[in-house]
Backbone as CSV, one residue per row, in Angstrom:
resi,resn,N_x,N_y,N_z,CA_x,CA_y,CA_z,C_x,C_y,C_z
1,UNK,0.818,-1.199,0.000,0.000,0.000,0.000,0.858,1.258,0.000
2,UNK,1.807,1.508,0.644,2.444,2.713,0.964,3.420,3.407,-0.171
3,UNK,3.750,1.916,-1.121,4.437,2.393,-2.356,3.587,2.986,-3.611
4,UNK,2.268,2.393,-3.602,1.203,2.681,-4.391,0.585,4.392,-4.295
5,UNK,0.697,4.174,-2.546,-0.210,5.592,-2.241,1.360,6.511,-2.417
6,UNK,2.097,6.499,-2.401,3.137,7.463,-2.859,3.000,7.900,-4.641
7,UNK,3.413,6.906,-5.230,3.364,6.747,-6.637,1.884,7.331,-6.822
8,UNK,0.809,7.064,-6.150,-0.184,8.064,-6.543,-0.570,9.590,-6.572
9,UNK,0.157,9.524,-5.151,-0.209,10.992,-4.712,1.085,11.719,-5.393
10,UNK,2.068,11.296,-5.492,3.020,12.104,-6.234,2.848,12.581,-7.730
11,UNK,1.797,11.416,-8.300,1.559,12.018,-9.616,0.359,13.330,-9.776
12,UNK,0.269,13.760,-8.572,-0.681,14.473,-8.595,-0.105,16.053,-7.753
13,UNK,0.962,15.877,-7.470,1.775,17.291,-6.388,2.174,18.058,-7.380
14,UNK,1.627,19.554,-7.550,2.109,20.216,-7.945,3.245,20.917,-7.297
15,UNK,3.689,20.411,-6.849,5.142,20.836,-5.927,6.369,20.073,-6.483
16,UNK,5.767,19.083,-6.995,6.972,18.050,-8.005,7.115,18.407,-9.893
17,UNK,8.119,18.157,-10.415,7.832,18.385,-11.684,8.308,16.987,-11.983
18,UNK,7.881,16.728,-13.446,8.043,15.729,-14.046,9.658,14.696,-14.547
19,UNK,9.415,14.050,-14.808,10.637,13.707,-15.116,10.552,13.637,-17.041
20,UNK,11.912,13.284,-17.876,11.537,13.301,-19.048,10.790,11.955,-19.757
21,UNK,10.341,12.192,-20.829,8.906,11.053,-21.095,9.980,9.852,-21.195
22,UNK,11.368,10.071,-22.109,11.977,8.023,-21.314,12.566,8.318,-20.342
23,UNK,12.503,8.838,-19.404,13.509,9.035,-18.105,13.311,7.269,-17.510
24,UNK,11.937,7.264,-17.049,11.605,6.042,-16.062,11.973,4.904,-17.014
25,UNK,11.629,4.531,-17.986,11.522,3.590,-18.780,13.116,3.552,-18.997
26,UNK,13.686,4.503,-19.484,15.050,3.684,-19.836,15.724,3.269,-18.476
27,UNK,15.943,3.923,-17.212,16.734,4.372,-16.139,16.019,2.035,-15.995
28,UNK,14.713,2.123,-16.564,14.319,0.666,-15.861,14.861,-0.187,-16.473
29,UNK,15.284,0.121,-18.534,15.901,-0.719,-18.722,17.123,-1.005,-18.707
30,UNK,17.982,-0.222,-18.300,19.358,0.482,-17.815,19.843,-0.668,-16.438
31,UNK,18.867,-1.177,-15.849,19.028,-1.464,-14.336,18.787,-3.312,-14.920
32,UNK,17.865,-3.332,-15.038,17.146,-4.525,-16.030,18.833,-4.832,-16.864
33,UNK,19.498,-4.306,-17.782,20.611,-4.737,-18.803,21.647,-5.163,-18.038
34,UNK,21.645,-3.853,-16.608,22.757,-4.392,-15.951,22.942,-5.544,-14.970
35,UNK,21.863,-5.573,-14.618,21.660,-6.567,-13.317,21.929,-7.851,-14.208
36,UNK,21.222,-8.204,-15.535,21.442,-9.369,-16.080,22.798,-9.558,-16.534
37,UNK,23.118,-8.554,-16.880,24.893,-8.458,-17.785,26.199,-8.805,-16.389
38,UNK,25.456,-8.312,-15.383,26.249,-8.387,-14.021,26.232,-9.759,-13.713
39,UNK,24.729,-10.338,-13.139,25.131,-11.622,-13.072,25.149,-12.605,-13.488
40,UNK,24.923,-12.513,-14.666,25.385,-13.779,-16.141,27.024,-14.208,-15.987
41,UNK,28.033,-12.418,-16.006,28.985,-12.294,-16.141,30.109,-12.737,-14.953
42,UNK,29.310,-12.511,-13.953,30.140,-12.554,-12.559,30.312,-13.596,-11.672
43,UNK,28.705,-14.407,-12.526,28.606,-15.930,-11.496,28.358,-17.012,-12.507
44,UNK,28.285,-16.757,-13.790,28.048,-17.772,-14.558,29.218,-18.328,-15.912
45,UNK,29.136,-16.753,-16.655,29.788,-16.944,-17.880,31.029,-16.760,-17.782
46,UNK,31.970,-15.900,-16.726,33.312,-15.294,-16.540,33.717,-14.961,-17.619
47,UNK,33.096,-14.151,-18.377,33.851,-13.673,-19.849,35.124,-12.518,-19.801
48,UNK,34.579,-11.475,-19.154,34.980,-10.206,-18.911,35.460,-10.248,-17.387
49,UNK,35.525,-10.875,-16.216,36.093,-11.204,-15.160,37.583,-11.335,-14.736
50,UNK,38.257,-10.814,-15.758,39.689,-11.441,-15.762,40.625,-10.316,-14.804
51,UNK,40.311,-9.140,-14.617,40.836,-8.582,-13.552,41.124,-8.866,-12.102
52,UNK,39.660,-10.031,-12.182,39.797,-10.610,-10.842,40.577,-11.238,-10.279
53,UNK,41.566,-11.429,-11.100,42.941,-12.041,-10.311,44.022,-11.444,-9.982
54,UNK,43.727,-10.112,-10.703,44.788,-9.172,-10.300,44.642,-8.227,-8.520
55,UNK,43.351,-8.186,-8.941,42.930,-7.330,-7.617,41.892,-8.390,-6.708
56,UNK,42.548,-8.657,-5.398,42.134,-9.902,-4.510,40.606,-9.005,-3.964
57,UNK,39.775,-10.327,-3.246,38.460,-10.466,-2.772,38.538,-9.555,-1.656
58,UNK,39.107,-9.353,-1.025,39.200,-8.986,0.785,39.306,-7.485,-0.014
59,UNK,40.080,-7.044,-1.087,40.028,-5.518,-1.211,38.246,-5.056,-2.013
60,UNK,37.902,-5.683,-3.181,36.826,-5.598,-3.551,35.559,-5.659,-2.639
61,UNK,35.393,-6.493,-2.175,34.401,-6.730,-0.654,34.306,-5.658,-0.082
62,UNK,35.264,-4.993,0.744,35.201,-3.733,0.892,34.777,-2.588,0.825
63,UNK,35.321,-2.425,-0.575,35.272,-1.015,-1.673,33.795,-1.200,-1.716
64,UNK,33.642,-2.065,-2.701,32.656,-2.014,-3.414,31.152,-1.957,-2.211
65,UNK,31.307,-2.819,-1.299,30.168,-2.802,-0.461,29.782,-0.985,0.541
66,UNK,31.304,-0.636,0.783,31.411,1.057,1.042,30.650,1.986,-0.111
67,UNK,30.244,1.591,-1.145,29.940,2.387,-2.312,28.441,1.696,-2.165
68,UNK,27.811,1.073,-2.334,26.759,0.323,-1.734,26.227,0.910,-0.803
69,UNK,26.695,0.786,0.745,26.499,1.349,1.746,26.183,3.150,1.438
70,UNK,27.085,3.752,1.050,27.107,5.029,0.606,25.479,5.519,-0.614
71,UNK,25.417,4.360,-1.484,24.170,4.816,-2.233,23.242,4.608,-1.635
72,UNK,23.271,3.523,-1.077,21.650,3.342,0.042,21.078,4.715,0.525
73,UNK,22.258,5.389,1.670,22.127,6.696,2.260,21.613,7.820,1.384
74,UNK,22.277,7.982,-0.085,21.554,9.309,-0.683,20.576,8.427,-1.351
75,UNK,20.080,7.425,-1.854,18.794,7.418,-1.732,17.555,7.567,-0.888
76,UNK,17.878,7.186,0.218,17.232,7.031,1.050,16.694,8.661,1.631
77,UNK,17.884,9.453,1.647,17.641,10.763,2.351,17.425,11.437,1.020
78,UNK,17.630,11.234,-0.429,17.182,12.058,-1.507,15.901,11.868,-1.588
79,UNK,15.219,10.810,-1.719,13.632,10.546,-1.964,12.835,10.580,-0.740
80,UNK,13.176,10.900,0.514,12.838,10.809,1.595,12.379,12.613,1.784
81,UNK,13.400,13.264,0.716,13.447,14.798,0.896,11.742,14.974,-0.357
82,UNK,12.297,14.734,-1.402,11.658,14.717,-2.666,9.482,14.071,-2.274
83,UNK,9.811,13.283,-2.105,8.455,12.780,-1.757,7.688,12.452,-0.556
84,UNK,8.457,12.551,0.602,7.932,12.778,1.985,7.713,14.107,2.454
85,UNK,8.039,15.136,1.594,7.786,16.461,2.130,7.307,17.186,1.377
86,UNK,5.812,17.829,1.554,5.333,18.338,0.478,5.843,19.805,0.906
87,UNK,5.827,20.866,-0.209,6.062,22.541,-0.246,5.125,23.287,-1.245
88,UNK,5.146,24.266,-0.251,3.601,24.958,-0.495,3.778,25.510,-2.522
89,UNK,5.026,25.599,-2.804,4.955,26.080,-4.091,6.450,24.978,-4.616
90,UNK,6.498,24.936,-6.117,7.687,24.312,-6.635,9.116,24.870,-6.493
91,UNK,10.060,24.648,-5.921,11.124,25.467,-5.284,12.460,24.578,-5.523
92,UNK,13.433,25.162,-5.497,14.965,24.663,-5.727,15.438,23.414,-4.149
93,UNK,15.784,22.775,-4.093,15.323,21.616,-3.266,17.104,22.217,-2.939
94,UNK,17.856,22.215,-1.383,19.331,22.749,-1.741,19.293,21.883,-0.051
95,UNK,18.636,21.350,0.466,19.271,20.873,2.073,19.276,19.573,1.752
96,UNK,20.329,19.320,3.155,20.409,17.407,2.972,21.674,17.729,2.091
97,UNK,21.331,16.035,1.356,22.057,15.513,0.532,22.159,16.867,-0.625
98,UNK,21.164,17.583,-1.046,20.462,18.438,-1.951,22.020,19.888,-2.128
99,UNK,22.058,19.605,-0.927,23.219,21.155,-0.929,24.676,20.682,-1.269
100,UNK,24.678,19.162,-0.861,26.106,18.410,-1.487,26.012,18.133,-3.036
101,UNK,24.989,17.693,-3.306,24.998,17.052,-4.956,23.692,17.259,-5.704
102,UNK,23.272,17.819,-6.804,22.084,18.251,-6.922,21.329,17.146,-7.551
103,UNK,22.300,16.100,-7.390,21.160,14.632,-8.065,21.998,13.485,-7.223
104,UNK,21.175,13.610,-6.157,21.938,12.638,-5.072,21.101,11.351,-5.128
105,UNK,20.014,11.214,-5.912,19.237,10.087,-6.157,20.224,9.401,-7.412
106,UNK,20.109,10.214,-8.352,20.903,9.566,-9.588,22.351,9.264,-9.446
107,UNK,22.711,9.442,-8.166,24.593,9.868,-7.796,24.226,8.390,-7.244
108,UNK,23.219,7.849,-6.469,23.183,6.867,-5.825,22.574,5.750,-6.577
109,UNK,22.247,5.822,-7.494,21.900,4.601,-8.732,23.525,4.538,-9.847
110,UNK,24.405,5.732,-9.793,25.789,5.146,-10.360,26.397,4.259,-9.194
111,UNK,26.132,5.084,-7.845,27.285,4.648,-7.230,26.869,3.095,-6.878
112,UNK,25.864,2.498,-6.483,25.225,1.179,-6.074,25.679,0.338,-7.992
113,UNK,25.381,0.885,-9.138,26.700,0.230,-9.823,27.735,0.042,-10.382
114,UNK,28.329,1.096,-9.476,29.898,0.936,-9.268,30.211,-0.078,-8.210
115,UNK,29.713,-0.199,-7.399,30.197,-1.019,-6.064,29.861,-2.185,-6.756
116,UNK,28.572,-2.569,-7.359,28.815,-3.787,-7.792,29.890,-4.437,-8.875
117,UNK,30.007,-3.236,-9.297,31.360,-3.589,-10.549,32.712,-3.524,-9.861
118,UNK,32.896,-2.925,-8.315,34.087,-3.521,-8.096,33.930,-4.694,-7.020
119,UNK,32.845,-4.906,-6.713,33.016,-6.132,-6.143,33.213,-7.302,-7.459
120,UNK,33.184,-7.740,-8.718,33.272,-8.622,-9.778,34.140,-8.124,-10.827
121,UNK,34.257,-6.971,-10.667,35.517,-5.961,-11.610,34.824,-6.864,-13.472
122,UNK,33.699,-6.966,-13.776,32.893,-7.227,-14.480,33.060,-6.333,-15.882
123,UNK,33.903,-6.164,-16.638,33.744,-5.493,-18.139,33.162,-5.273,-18.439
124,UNK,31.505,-6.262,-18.672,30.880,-6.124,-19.266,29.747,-5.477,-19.165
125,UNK,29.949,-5.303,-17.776,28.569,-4.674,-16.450,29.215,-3.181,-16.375
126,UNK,30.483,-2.763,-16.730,30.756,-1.506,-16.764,30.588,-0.661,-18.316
127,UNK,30.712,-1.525,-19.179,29.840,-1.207,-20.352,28.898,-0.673,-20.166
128,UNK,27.634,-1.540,-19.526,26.405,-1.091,-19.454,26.139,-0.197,-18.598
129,UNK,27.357,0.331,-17.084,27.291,0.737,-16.707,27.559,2.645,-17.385
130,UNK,28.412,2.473,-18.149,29.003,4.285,-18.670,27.807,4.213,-20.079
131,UNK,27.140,2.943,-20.331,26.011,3.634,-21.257,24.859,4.446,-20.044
132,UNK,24.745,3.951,-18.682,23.200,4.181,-17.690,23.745,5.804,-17.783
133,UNK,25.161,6.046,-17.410,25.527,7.321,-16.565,25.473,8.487,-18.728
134,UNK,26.085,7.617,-19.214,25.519,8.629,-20.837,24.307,9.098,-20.893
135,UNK,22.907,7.812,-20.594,21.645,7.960,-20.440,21.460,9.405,-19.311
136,UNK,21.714,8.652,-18.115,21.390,9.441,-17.070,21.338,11.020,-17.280
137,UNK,22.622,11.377,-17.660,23.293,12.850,-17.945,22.093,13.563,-18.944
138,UNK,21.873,13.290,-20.261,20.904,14.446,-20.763,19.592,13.986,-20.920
139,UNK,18.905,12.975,-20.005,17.772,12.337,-20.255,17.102,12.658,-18.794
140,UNK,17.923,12.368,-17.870,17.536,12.514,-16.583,18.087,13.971,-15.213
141,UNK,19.126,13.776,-15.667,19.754,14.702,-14.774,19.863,16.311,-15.269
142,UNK,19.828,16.619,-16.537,19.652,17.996,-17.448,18.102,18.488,-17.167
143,UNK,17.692,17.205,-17.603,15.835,17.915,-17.656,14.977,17.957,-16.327
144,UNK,15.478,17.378,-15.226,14.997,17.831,-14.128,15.479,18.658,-13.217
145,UNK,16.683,18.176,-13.422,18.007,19.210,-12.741,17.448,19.037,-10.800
146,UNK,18.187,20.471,-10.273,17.594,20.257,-9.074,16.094,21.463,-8.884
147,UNK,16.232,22.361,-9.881,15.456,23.315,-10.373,14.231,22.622,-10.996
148,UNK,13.383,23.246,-9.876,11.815,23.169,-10.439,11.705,24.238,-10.983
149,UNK,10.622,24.540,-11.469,10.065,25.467,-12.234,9.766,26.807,-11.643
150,UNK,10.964,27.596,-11.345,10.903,28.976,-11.006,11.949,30.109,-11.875
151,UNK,11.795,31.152,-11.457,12.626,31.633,-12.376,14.077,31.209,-12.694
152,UNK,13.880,31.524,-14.405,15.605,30.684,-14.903,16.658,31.961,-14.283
153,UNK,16.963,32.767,-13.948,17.810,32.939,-13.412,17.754,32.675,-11.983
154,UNK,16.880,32.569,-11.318,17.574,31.634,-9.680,17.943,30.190,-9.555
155,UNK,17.052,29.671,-10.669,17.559,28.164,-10.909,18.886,28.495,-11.206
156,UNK,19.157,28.962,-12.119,20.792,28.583,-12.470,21.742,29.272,-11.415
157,UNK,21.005,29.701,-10.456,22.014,30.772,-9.129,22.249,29.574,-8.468
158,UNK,20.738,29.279,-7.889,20.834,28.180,-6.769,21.429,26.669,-7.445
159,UNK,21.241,25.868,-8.667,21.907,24.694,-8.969,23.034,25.181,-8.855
160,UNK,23.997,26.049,-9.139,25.260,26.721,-9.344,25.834,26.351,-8.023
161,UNK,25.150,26.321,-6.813,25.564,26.500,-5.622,26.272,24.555,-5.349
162,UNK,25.482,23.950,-5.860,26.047,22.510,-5.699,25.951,22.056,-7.019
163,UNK,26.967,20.974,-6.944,27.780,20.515,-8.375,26.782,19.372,-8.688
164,UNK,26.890,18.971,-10.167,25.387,17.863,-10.457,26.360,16.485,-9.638
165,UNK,27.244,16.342,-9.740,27.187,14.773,-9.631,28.450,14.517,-8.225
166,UNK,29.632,15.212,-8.525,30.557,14.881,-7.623,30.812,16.291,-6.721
167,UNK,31.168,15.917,-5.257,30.757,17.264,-4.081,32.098,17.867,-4.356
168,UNK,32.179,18.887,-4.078,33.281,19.559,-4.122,33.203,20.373,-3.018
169,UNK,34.649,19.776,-2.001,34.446,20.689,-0.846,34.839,22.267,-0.521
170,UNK,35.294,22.505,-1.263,35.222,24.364,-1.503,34.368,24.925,-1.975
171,UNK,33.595,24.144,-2.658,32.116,24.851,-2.866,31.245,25.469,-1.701
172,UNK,30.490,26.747,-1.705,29.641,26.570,-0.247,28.318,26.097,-0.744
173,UNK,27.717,25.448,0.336,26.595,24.384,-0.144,25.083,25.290,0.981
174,UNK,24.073,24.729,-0.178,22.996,25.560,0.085,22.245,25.622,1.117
């Protein structure tokens, strides 16, 4: 029930703007290519796996699960910001995660598969992976940006204030 009544009521907040018409659909088949390309590659076929002997288990395990761990968090606190909190008008979203990275949802769908690509160091899953982040960039992350629909010069003041994808700590954040 609670995923339904979200997905409902969100299609109806004028406080949210849209995403682009293939945003959802590809980002699904993007996840869908990789997950299969990942574990065809990593537990079945070993085609593209051959790094794995260069760089041992105990370091990958690690990494990769820290990058994991790390996307959980800006998802969790990006969509937690985005759809648990309604605002009285459509506005530049800049706290939280929001003032570090202005697409901390989409920062956390690369980074969850990156971690899986260094836990299997997988070729073929990183293929599919720098096609999601090509997708991502002018399909998803351009056309929604962190800017809702207010004036284009404060949007481009306030996104200006945090970087789209990687934080930069000399930046001051919103």
């Amino acid at each position: 029930m609670g995923k339904q009544h979200v997905r409902r009521s969100a299609a109806h907040r004028d406080d949210l703007t849209g995403e682009h018409a293939v945003g959802d659909g590809g980002q699904l088949a993007f996840a869908l290519l990789f997950g299969t390309v990942w574990i065809a590659d990593t537990f079945f076929l070993y085609h593209t796996t051959f790094l794995n002997r260069l760089v041992p288990l105990g370091i990958r395990i690690p990494l990769g699960g820290a990058l994991l761990i790390l996307a959980a968090y800006l998802a969790v606190k990006g969509l937690a910001i985005v759809f648990g909190e309604m605002r009285e008008e459509p506005e530049v979203i800049t706290k939280s995660v929001f003032g570090v990275v202005r697409h901390p949802i989409y920062l956390a769908e690369s980074l969850a598969y990156l971690g899986l690509l260094l836990i299997s160091l997988s070729m073929a899953a990183a293929v599919v992976w720098v096609g999601a982040i090509a997708f991502c960039t002018p399909y998803r992350a351009t056309r929604r940006s962190c800017c809702w629909p207010a004036s284009v010069k404060r949007m481009r003041r306030t996104c200006g204030r945090s970087p789209m994808w990687l934080p930069r700590p000399w930046m001051r954040h919103g």
